[in-house]
C-alpha positions in Angstrom: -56.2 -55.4 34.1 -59.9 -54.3 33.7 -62.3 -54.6 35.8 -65.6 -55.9 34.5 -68.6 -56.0 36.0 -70.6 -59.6 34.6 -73.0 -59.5 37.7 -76.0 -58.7 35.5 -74.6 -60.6 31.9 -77.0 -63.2 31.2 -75.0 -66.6 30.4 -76.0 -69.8 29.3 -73.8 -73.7 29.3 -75.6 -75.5 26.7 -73.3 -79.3 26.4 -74.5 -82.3 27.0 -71.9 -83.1 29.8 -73.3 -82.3 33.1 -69.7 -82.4 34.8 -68.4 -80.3 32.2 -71.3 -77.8 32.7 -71.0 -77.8 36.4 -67.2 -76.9 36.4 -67.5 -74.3 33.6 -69.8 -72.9 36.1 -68.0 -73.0 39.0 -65.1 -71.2 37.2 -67.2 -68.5 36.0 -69.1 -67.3 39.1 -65.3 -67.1 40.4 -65.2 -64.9 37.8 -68.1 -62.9 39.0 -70.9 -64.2 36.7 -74.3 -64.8 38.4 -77.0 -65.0 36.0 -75.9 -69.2 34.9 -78.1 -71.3 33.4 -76.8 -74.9 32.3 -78.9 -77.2 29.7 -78.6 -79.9 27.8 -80.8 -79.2 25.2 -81.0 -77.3 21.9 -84.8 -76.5 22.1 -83.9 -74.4 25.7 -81.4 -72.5 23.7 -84.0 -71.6 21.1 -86.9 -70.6 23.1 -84.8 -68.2 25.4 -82.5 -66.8 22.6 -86.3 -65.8 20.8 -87.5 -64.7 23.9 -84.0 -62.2 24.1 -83.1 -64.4 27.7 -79.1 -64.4 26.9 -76.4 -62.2 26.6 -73.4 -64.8 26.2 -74.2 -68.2 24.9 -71.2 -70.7 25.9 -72.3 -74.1 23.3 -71.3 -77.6 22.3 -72.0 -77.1 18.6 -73.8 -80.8 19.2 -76.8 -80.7 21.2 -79.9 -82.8 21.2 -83.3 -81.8 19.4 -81.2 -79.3 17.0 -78.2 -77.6 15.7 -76.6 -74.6 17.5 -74.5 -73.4 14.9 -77.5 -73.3 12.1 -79.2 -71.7 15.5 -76.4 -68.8 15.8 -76.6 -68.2 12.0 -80.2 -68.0 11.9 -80.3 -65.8 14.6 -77.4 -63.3 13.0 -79.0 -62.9 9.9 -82.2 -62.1 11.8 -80.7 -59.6 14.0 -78.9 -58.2 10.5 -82.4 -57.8 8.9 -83.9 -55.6 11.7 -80.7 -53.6 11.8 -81.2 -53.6 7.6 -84.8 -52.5 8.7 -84.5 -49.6 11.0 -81.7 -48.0 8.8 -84.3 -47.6 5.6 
């Protein structure tokens, strides 16, 4: 099996369940994840996917104050255009 190290990975639970959050957590620090933030809200996701704050973004695709998959898309074509950007 290989060995990975996610000590550093920067992960993010956005769902509105706070049981479900907790116990996604729990699972993934036995996994060796350390860096865990759980939200509830949309607008959290945004601000710290603009300010580059996650690595792996685990999501209920409904969140309050927005939409996470139009969120993801935006982002991808974003990321697509710099790439588009630095290679002319």
């Amino acid at each position: 099996m290989l060995d990975v190290d996610y000590e550093n990975t920067r992960l993010m639970i956005a769902d509105t369940g706070k049981q479900y959050r907790k116990g996604i957590k729990g699972i993934l620090f036995h996994h060796g994840f350390r860096e865990i933030q759980d939200i509830d809200d949309s607008s959290v996701v945004r601000k710290r996917i603009g300010n580059n704050e996650i690595d792996l973004l685990i999501a209920d695709h409904i969140l309050p104050k927005g939409d996470i998959c139009g969120l993801i898309r935006g982002t991808r074509h974003a990321i697509l255009a710099a790439i588009r950007l630095l290679l002319l």
